[in-house]
C-alpha positions in Angstrom: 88.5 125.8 98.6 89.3 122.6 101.0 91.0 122.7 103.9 93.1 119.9 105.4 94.7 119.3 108.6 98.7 118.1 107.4 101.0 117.6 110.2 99.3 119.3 112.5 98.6 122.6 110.6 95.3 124.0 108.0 96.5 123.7 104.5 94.3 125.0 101.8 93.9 123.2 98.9 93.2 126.1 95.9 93.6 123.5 92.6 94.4 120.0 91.2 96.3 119.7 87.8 95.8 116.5 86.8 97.8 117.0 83.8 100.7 117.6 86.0 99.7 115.4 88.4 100.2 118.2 91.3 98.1 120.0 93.8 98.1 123.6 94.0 98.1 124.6 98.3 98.6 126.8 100.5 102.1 125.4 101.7 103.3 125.0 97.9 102.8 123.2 94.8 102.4 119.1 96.2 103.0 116.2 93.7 100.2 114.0 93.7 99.1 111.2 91.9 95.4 111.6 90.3 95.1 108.5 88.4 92.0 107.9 91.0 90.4 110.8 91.3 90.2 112.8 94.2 90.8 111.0 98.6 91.7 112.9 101.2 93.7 110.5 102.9 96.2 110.5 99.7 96.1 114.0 99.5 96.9 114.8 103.4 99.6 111.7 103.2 100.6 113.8 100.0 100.9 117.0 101.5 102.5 115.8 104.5 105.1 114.2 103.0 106.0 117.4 100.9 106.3 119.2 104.8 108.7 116.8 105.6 111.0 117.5 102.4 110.2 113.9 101.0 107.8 114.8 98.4 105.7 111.6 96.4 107.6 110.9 93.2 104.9 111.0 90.9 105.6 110.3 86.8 102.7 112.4 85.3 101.0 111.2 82.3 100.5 114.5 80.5 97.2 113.5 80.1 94.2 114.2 82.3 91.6 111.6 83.7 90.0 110.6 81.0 86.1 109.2 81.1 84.4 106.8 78.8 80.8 108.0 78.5 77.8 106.0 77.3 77.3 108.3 74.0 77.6 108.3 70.4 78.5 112.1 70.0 80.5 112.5 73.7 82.5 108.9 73.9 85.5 110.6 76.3 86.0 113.5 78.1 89.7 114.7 79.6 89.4 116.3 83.2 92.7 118.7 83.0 92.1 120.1 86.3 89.7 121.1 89.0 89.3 124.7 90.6 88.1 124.5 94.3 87.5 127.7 95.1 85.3 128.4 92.5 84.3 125.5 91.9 84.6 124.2 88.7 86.0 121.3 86.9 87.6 122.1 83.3 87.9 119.8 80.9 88.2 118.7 77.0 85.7 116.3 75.0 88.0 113.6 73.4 86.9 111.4 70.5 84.0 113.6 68.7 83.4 116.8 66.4 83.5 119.2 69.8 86.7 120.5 70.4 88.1 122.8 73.2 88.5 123.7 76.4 85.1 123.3 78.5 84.0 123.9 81.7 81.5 122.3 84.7 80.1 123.6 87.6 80.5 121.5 90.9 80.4 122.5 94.8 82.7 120.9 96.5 83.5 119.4 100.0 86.3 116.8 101.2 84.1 113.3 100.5 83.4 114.7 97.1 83.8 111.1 94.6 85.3 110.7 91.6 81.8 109.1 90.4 80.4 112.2 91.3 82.7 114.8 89.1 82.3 112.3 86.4 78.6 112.6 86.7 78.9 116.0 86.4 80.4 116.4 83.0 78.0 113.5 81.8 75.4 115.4 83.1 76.2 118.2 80.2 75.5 115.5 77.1 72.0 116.6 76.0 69.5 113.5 76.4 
């Protein structure tokens, strides 16, 4: 789990839907635009705007953030959402014979990159 300072209160921040484009808190479900990844800034400016009733209009995609990745048999993956309390980051390979729902390991913490989640599902493309 992170946790945010947001107008002057802790909110935890439990999940990200990227699909949806939304963030799953502890003060409600916060529109949020994921097309780059992962800042706190945007997501306490996110978050603080849904506690003062003016949520971001965000126009979700239906689609996750999708990677390009350097190999033959894994050219794409999807990230559909991350779990921050347990710490995972699911996601679907796009563009290959694999199919399905997979899942990552990944601790994470507030200055976490989107350069680093991606090199975590890289990291899973045997040599």
């Amino acid at each position: 789990m992170l946790t945010v300072t947001a107008n002057e209160q802790s909110v935890d921040i439990y999940r990200g839907d990227i699909v949806r484009d939304t963030i799953v808190t502890s003060v409600g479900v916060v529109p949020f635009e994921w097309t780059t990844g992962f800042n706190k800034d945007d997501a306490i400016a996110a978050i603080e705007a849904f506690l003062d009733g003016e949520p971001l209009e965000v126009e979700s995609t239906g689609e996750g953030w999708i990677i390009n990745l350097e190999s033959e048999s894994h050219p794409q993956a999807e990230i559909t959402d991350v779990d921050y309390m347990v710490g995972l980051i699911n996601f679907r390979w796009r563009g290959s014979i694999y199919s399905g729902d997979c899942a990552v390991s990944m601790e994470f913490n507030l200055d976490t990159t989107p350069a680093q989640v991606a090199g975590a599902v890289a990291a899973l493309i045997p040599g």
